[in-house]
C-alpha positions as CSV (number, residue, x, y, z in Angstrom):
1,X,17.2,-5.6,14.1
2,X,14.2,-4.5,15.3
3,X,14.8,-0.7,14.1
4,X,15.7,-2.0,10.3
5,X,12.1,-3.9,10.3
6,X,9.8,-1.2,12.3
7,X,11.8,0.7,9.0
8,X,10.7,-1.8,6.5
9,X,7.3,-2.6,8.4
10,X,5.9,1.6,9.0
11,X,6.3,2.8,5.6
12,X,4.4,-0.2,3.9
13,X,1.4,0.1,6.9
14,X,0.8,3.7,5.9
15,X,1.0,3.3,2.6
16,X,-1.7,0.2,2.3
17,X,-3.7,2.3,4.6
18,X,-5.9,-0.8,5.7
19,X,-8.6,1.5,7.7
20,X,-8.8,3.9,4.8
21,X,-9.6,1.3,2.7
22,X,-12.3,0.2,4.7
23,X,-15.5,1.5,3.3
24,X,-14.8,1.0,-0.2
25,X,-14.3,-2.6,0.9
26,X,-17.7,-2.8,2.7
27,X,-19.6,-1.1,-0.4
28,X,-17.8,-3.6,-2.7
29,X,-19.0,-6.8,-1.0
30,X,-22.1,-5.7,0.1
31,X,-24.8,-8.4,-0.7
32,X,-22.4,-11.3,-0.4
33,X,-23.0,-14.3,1.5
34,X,-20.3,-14.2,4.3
35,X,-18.5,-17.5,2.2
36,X,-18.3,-14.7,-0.6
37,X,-16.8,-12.6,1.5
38,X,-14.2,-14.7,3.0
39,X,-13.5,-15.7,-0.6
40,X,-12.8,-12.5,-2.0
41,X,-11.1,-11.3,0.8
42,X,-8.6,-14.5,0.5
43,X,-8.0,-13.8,-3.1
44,X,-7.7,-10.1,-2.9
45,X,-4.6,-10.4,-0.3
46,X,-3.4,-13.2,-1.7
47,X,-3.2,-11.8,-5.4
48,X,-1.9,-8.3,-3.7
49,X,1.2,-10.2,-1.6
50,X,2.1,-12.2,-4.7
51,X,2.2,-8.9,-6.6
52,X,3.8,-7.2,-4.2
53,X,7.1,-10.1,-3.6
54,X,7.3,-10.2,-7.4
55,X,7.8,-6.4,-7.8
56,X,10.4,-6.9,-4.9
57,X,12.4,-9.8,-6.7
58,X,12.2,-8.3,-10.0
59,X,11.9,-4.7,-9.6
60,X,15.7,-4.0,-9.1
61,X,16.4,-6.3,-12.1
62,X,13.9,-4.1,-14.2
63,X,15.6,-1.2,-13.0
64,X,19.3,-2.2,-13.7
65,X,18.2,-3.2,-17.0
66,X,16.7,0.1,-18.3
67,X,19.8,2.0,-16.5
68,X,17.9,3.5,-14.1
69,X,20.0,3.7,-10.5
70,X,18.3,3.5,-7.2
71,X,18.9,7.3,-6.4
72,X,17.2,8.6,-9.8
73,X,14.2,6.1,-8.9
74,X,14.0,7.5,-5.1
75,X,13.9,11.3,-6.7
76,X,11.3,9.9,-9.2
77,X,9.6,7.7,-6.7
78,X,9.1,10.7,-4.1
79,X,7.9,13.3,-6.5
80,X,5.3,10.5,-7.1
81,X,4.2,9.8,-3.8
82,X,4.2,13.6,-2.6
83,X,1.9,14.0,-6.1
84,X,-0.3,11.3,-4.8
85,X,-0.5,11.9,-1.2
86,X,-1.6,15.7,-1.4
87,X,-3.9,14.5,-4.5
88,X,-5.8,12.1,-1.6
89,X,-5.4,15.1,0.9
90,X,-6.6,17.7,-1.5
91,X,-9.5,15.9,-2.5
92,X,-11.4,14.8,0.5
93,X,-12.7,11.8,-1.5
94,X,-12.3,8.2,-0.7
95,X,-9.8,6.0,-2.5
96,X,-10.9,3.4,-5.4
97,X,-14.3,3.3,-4.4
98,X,-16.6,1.8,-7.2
99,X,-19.6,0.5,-6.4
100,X,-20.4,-0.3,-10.2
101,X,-17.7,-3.0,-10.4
102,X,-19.2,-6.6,-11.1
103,X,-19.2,-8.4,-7.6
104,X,-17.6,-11.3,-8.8
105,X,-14.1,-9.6,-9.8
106,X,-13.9,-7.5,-7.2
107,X,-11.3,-9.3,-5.5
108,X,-8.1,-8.6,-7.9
109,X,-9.8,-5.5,-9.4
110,X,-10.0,-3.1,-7.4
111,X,-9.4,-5.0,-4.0
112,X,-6.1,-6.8,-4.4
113,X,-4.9,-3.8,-7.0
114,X,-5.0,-1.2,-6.9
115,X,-6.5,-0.9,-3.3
116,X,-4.1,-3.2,-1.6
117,X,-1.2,-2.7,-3.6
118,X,-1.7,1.2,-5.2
119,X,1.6,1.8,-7.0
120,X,2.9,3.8,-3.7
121,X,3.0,0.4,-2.0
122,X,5.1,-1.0,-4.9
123,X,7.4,2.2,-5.1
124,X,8.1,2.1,-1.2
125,X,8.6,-1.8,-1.5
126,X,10.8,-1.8,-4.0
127,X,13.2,1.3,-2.4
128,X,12.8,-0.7,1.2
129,X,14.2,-3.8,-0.7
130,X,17.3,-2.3,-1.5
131,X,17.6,-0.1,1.9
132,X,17.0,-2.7,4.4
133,X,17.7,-5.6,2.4
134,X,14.6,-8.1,0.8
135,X,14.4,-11.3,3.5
136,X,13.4,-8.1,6.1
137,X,10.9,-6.3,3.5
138,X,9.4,-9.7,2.7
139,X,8.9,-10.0,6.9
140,X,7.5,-7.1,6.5
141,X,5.3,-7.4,3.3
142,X,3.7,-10.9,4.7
143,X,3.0,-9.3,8.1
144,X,1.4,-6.3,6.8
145,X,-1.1,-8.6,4.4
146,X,-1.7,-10.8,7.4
147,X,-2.9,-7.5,9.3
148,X,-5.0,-6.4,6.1
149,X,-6.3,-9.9,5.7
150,X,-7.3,-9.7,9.5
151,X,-8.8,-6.1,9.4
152,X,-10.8,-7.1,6.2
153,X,-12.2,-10.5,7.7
154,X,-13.4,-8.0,10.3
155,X,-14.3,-5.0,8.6
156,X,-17.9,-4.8,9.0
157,X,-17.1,-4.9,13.0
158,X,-14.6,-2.6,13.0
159,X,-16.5,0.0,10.0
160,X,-19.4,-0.3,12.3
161,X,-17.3,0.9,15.5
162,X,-15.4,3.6,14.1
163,X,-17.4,4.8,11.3
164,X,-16.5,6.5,8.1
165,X,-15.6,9.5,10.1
166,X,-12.5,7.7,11.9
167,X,-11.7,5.6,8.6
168,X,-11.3,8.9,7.1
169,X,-9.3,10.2,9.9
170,X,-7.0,7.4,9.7
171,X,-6.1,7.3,6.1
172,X,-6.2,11.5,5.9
173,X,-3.3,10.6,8.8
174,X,-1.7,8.2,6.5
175,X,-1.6,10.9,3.9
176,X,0.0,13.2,5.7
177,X,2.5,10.5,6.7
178,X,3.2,9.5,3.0
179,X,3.9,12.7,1.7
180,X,6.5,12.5,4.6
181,X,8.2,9.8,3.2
182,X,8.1,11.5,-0.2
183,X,9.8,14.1,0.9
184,X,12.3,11.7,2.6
185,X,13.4,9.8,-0.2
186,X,13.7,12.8,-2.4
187,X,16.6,13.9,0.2
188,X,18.0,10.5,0.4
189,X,18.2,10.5,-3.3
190,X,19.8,13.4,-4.0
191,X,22.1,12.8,-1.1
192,X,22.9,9.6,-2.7
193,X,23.9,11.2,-6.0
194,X,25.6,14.4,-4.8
195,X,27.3,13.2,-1.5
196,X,27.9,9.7,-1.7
């Protein structure tokens, strides 16, 4: 029990990547009055769990519908995500930032998406729904907002203690640890279609 959720629960922490998002969260909501803040930060994780549980509830059906099977979308899905995650290693540039956004809509655009929820949190949702079932990735979506929600009430705390140089440590380690799971559900899938 506790193996299927750390399974459900690991994958979605790395890809959120709550420190690495950190600094562009700072920059976006610099200037506000702290009720601004709090404000945007409610409707930024609150817009990005809602997005997140309907992609989970619907995504399968979508799937099914087009004829797409779950080991053609894992192949698919982890070509993606290893695309993605050496684009953000490759780079060396923080994620989303935009400091030219109106500060008013930050909190869907980019906070709750695609900051919050990038498509590799929707991807790894969606497979995790159908590996360790939806009631546990739904645990582990709502826990993983409640830690972002936490983190982001407390940003400018924690930004000031580690810096920019350990938020960029952290999410260079997340990275590293998404191109992992790339490269794992790339196996699984073609195990699924040749083996199983």
């Amino acid at each position: 029990m506790i193996g299927e959720f750390l399974l459900s629960f690991i994958p979605l922490f790395v890809a959120i990547d709550v420190l690495g998002n950190m600094p562009s969260l700072v920059s976006l909501t610099s200037g506000m009055t702290p009720k601004q803040r709090q404000s945007v930060i409610n409707e930024s994780v609150s817009v990005a769990c809602l997005l997140v549980v309907f992609f989970i509830l619907v995504g399968k059906w979508i799937l099914r519908t087009i004829g797409i099977a779950i080991p053609d979308f894992k192949i698919a899905a982890g070509l993606l995500l290893l695309v993605i995650s050496a684009g953000l290693l490759l780079s060396g540039e923080g994620k989303f930032a935009d400091s030219n956004n109106e500060k008013s809509s930050v909190g869907i655009l980019p906070l709750a998406t695609p900051m919050i929820t990038a498509p590799t949190v929707l991807i790894i949702a969606l497979i995790l729904a159908d590996d360790t079932g939806i009631p546990m990735t739904l645990v582990a979506v709502v826990l993983n907002m409640l830690i972002v929600w936490l983190v982001f009430l407390n940003s400018q705390r924690i930004f000031r203690f580690i810096g920019r140089a350990g938020s960029r440590t952290f999410s260079r380690m997340c990275d590293i640890l998404l191109a992992a799971i790339a490269v794992m559900l790339i196996r699984q899938g073609i195990t699924q279609i040749f083996f199983l």
